[in-house]
N, C-alpha and C positions, 0 to 999 in steps of 0.2 A: 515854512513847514509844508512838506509834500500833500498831495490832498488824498484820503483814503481811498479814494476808490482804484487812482493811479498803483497804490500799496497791495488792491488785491489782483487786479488785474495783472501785474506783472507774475508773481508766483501761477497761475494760471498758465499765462502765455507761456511761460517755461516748461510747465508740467505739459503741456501738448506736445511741446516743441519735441520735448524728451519721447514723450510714445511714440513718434512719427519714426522715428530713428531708432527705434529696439527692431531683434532680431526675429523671428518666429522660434516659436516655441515648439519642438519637436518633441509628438506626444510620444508617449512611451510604448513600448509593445509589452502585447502579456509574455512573460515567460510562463511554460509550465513544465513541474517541478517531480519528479516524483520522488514519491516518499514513501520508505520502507519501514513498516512496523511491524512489529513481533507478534507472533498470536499465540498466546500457547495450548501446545495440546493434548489435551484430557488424558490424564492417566491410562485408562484405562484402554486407548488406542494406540501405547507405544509398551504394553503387554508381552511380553516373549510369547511364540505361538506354543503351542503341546507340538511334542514329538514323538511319535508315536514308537516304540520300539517293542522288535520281535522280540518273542520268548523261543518254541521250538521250531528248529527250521524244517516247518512243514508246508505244504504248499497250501495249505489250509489257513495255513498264519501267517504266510506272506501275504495273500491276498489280504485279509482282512487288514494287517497293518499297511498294505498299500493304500486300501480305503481308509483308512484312519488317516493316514497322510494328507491324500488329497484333501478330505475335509478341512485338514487344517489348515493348507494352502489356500482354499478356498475362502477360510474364517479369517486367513490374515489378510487375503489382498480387500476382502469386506472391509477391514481397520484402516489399508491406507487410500480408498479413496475414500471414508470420510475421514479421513487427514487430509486430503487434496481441496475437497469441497468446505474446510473450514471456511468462518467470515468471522469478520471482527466482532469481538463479543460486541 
């Protein structure tokens, strides 16, 4: 009968034998990923603007409906930069 200790020592000696002789392990590198998510946006900043339209063409009433215009030009591009500046809810 073999003697025990001979029994453990050998699995041992092999188990070394074997690590000596593996390869390196080549860590991994981060990938990064980007990732596009939906945000949606608020009713009430994708609103159709007012348009202002003339009644008689007087030069009284074009101006005013020019200012009405501008205004509104001015009240929509307000809506799409906070459409630009959304964040994730």
């Amino acid at each position: 009968m073999p003697c025990p200790i001979k029994l453990l020592i050998l699995p041992l000696l092999l188990t070394l034998a074997a690590c000596a002789t593996t390869k390196q392990v080549k860590v991994p590198e981060v990938q990064l990923v980007e990732v596009l998510k939906y945000i949606p946006v608020p009713s009430e900043l994708t609103k159709d603007c007012h348009i202002e339209e003339s009644g008689a063409p007087t030069v009284e009433e074009l101006v005013r409906v020019a200012n009405a215009r501008k205004t509104s030009l001015a009240n929509c591009n307000v809506d799409k930069q906070k459409i630009r500046t959304l964040k994730e809810p």
